[in-house]
FIKOLZA-1660 file (N, C-alpha, C; in steps of 0.1 Angstrom, whole numbers, plus 5000, padded with zeros to 4 digits):
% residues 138
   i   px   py   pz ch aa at
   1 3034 0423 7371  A  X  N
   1 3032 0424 7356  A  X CA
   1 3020 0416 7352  A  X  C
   2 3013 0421 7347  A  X  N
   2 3001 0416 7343  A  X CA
   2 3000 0408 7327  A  X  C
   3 2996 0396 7328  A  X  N
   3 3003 0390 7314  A  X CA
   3 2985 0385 7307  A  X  C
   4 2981 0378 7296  A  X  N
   4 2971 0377 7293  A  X CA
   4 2965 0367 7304  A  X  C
   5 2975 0356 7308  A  X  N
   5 2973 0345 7319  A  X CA
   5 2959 0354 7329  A  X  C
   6 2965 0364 7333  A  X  N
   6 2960 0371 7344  A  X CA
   6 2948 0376 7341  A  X  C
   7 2945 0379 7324  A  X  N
   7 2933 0383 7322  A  X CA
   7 2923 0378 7322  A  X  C
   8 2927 0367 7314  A  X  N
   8 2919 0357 7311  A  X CA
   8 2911 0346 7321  A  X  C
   9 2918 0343 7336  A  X  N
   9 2918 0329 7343  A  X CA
   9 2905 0336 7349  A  X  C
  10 2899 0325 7350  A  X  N
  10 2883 0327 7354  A  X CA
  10 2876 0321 7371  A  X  C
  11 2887 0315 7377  A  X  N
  11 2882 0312 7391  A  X CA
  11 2899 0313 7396  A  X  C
  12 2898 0316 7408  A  X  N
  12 2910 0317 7419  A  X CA
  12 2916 0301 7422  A  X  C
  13 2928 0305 7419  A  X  N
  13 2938 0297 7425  A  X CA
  13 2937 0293 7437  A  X  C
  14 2937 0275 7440  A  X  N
  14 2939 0272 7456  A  X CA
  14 2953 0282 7462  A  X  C
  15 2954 0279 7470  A  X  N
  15 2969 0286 7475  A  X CA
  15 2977 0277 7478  A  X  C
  16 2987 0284 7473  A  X  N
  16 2998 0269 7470  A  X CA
  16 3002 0263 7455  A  X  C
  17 2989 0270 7449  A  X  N
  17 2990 0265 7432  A  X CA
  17 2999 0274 7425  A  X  C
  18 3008 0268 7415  A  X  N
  18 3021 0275 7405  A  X CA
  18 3011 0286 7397  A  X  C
  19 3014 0295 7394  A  X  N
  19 3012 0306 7386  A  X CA
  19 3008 0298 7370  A  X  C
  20 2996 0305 7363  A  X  N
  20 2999 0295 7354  A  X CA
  20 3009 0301 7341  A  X  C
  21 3014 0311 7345  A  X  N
  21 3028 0313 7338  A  X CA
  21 3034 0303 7337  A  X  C
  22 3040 0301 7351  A  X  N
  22 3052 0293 7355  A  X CA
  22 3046 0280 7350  A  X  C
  23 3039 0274 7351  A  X  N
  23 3035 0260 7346  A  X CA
  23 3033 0258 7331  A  X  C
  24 3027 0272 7323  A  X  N
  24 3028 0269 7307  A  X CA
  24 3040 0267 7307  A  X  C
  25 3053 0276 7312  A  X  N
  25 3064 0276 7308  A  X CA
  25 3071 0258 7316  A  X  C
  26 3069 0258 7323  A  X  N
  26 3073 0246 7325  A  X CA
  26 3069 0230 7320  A  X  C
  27 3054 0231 7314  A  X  N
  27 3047 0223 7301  A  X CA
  27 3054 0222 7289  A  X  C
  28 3057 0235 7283  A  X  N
  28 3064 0235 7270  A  X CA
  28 3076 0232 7271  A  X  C
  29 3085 0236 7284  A  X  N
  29 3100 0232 7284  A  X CA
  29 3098 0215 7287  A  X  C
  30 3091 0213 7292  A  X  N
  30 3089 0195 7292  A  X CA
  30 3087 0186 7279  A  X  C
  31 3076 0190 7269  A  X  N
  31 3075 0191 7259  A  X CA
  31 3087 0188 7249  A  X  C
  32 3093 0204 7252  A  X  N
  32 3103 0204 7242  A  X CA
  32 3118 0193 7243  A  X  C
  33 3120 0188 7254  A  X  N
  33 3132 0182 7262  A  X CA
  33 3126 0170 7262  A  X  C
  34 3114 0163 7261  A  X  N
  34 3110 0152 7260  A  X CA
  34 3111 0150 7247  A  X  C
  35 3106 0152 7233  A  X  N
  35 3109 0155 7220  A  X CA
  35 3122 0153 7215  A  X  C
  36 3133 0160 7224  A  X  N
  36 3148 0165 7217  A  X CA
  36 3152 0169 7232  A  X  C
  37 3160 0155 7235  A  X  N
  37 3171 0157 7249  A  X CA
  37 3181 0163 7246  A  X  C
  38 3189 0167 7236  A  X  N
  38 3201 0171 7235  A  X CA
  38 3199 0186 7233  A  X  C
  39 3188 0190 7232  A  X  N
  39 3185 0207 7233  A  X CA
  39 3194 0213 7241  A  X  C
  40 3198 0225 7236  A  X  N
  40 3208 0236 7243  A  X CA
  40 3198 0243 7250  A  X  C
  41 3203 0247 7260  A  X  N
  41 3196 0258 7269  A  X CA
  41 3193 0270 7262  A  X  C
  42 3201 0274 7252  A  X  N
  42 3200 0286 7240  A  X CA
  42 3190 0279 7234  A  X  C
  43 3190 0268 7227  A  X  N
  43 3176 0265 7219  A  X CA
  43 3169 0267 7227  A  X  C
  44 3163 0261 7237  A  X  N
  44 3155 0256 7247  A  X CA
  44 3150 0274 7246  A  X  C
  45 3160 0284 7250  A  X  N
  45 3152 0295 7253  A  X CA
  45 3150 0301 7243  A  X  C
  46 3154 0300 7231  A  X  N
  46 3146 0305 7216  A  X CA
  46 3132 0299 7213  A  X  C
  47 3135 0286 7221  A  X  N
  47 3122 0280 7216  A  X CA
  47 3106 0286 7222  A  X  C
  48 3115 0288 7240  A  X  N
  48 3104 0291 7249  A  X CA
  48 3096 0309 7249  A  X  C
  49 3110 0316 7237  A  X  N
  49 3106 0330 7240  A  X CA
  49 3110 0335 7253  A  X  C
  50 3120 0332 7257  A  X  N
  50 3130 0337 7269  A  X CA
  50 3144 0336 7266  A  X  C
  51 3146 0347 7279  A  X  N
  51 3163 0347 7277  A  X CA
  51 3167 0335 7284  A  X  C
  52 3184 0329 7280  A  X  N
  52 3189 0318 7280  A  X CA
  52 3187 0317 7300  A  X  C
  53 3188 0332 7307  A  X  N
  53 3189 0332 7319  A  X CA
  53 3173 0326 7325  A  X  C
  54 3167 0330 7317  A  X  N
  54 3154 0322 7324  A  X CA
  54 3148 0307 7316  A  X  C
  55 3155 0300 7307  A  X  N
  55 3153 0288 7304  A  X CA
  55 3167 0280 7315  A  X  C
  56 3174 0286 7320  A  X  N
  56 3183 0278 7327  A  X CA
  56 3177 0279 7339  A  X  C
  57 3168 0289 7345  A  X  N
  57 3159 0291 7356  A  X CA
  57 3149 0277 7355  A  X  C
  58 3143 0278 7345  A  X  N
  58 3133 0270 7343  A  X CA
  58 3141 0253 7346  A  X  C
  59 3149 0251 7336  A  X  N
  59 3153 0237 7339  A  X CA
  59 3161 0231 7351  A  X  C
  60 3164 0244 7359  A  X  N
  60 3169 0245 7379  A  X CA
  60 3159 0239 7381  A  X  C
  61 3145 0241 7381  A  X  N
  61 3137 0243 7384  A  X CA
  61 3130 0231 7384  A  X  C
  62 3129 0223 7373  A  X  N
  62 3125 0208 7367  A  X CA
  62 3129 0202 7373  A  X  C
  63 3145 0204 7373  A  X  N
  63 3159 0194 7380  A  X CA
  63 3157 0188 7402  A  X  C
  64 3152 0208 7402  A  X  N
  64 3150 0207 7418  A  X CA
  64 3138 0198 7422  A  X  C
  65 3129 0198 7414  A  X  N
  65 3114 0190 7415  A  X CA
  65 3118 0176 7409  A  X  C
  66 3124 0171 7405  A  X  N
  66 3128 0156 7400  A  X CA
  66 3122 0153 7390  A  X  C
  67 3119 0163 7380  A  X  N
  67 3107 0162 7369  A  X CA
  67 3117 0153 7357  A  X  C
  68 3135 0165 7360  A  X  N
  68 3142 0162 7344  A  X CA
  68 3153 0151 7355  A  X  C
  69 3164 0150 7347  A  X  N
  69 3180 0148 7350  A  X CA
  69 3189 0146 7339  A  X  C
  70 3199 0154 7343  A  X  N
  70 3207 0162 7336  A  X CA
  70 3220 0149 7333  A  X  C
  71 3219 0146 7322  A  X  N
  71 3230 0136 7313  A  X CA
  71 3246 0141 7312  A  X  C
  72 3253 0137 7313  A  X  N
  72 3265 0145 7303  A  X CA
  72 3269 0136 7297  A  X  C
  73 3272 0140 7285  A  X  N
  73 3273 0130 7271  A  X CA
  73 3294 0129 7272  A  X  C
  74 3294 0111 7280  A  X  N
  74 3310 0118 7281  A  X CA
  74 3314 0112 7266  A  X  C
  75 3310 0108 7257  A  X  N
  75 3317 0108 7241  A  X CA
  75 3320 0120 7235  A  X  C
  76 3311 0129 7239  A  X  N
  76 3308 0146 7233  A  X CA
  76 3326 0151 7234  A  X  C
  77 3328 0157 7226  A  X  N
  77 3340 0166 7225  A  X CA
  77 3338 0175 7232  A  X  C
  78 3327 0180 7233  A  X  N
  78 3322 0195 7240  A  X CA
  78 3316 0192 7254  A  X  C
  79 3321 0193 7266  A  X  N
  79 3319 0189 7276  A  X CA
  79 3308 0195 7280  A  X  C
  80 3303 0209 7275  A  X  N
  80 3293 0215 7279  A  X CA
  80 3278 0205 7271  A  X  C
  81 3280 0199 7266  A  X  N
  81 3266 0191 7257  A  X CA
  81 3258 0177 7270  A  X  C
  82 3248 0186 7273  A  X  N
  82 3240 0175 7282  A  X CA
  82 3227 0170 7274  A  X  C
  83 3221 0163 7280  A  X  N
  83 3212 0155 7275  A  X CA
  83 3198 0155 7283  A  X  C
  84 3187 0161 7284  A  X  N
  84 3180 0161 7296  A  X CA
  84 3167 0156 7297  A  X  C
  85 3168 0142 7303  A  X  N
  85 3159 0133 7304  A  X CA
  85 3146 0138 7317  A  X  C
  86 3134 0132 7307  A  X  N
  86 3123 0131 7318  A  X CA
  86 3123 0120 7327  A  X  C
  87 3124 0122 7337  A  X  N
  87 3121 0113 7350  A  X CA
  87 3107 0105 7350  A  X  C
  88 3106 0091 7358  A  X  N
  88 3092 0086 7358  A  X CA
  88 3082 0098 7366  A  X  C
  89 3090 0100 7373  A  X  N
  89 3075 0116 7384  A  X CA
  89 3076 0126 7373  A  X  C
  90 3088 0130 7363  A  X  N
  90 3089 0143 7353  A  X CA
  90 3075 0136 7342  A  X  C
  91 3072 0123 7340  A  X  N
  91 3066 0120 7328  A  X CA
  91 3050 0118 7337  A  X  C
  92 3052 0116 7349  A  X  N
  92 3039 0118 7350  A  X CA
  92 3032 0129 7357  A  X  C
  93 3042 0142 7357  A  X  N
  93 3038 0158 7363  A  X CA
  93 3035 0165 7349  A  X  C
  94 3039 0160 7341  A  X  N
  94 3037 0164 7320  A  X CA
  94 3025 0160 7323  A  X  C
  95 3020 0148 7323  A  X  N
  95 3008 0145 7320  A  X CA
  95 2998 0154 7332  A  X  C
  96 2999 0155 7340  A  X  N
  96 2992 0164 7348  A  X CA
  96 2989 0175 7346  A  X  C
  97 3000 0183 7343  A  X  N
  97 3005 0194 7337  A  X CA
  97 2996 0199 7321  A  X  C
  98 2995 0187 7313  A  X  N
  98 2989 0185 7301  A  X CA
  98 2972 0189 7298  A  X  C
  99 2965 0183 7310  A  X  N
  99 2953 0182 7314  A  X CA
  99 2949 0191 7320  A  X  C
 100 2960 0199 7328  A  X  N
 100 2956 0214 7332  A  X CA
 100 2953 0225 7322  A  X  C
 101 2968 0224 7315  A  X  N
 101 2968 0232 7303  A  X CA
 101 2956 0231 7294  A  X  C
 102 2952 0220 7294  A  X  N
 102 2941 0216 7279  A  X CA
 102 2926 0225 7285  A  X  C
 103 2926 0221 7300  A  X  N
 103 2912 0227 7307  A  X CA
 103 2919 0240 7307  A  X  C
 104 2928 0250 7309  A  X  N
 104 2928 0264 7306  A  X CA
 104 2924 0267 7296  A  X  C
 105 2929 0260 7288  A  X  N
 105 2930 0263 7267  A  X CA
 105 2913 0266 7269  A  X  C
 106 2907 0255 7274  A  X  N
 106 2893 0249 7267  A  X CA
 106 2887 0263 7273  A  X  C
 107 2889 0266 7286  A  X  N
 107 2878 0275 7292  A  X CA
 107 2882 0288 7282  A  X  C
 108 2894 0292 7281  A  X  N
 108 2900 0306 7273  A  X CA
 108 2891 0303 7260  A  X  C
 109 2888 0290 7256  A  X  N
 109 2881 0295 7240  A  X CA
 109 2869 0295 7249  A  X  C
 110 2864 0289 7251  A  X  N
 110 2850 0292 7255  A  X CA
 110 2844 0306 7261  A  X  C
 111 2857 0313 7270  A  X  N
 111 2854 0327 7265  A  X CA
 111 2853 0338 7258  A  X  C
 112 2867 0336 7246  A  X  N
 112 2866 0337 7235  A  X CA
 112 2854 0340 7227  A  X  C
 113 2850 0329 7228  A  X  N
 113 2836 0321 7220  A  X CA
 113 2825 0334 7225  A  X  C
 114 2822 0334 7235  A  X  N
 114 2809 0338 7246  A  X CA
 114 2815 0354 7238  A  X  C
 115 2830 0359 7238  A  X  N
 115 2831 0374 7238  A  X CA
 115 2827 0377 7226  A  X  C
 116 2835 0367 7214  A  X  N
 116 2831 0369 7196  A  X CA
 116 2813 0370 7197  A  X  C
 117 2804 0364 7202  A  X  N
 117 2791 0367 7202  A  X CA
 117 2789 0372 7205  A  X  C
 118 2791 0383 7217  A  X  N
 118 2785 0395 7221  A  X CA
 118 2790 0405 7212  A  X  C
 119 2804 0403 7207  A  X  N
 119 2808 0417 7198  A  X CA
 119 2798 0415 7189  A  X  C
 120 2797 0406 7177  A  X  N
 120 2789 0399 7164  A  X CA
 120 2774 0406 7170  A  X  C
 121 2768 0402 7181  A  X  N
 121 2751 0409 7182  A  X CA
 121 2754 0424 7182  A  X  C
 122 2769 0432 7194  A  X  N
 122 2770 0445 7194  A  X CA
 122 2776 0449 7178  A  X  C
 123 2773 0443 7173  A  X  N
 123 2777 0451 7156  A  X CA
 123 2766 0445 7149  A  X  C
 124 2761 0437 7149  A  X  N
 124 2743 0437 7145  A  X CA
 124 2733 0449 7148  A  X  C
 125 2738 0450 7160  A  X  N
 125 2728 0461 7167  A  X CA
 125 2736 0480 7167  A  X  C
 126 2742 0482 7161  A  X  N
 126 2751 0489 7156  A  X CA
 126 2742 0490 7144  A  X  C
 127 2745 0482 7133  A  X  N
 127 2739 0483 7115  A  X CA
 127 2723 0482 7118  A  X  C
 128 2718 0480 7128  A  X  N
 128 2700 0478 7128  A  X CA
 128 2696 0494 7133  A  X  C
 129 2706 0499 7138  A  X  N
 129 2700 0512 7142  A  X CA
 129 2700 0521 7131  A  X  C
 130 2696 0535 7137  A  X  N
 130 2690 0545 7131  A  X CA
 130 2699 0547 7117  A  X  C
 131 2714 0549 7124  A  X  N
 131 2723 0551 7114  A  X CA
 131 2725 0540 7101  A  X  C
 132 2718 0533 7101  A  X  N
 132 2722 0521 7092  A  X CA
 132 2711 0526 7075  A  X  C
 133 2698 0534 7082  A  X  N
 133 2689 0542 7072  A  X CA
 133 2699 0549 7064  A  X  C
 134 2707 0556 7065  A  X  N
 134 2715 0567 7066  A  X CA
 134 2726 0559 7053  A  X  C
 135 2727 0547 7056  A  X  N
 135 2744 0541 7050  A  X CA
 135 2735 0537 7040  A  X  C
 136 2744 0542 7021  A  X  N
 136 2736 0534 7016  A  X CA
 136 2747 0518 7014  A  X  C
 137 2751 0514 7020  A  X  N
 137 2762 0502 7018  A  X CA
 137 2755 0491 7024  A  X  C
 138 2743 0494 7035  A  X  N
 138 2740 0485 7044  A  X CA
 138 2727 0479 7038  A  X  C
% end
């Protein structure tokens, strides 16, 4: 499945490196659970834009890497209400994680950037031509 991730990324992955799917999504579920530990895995997947089956994927996943750990609130009336804390390796794989994301973001605008000016000259150069005699609007 080809997602914008795939369009966009501009040098190859070492081998061995997480998809940067899997790591946005695992950034924002850090994010969001660092913010508000008592998040339901239904929130958590409303929040992330996934089904509850792949936010409970995702937080397997935190749990198996020692990023989160999983609380149970024994005051809670509702036995199912956990709490899910970042770990000292979870708070400092965020920050790793953070500085990755920020250098994707940065390079995706700077493409951006590079593409908005080539369209902007290709529609300069569009209205300079012949047809532009022709418009009286131009």
């Amino acid at each position: 499945m080809r997602t914008r991730y795939n369009l966009i990324r501009t040098a190859p992955k070492p081998p061995g490196a997480a998809p940067a799917v899997s790591e946005d999504r695992h950034f924002h579920a850090l994010r969001l659970l660092q913010a508000n530990p008592e998040l339901s895995q239904r929130a958590l997947a409303r929040e992330l834009g996934v089904s509850v089956g792949a936010a409970n994927y995702c937080v397997r996943a935190l749990v198996d890497k020692g990023w989160i750990k999983i609380q149970n609130f024994r005051t809670s009336k509702d036995k199912r209400a956990y709490a899910y804390l970042l770990t000292p390796h979870g708070l400092e794989q965020k920050a790793q994680i953070t500085l990755r994301f920020l250098q994707r973001k940065e390079a995706e605008y700077l493409a951006l950037e590079a593409e908005i000016a080539r369209l902007r000259q290709d529609v300069r150069a569009l209205h300079a031509g012949p047809a532009a005699d022709l418009d009286p609007n131009a």
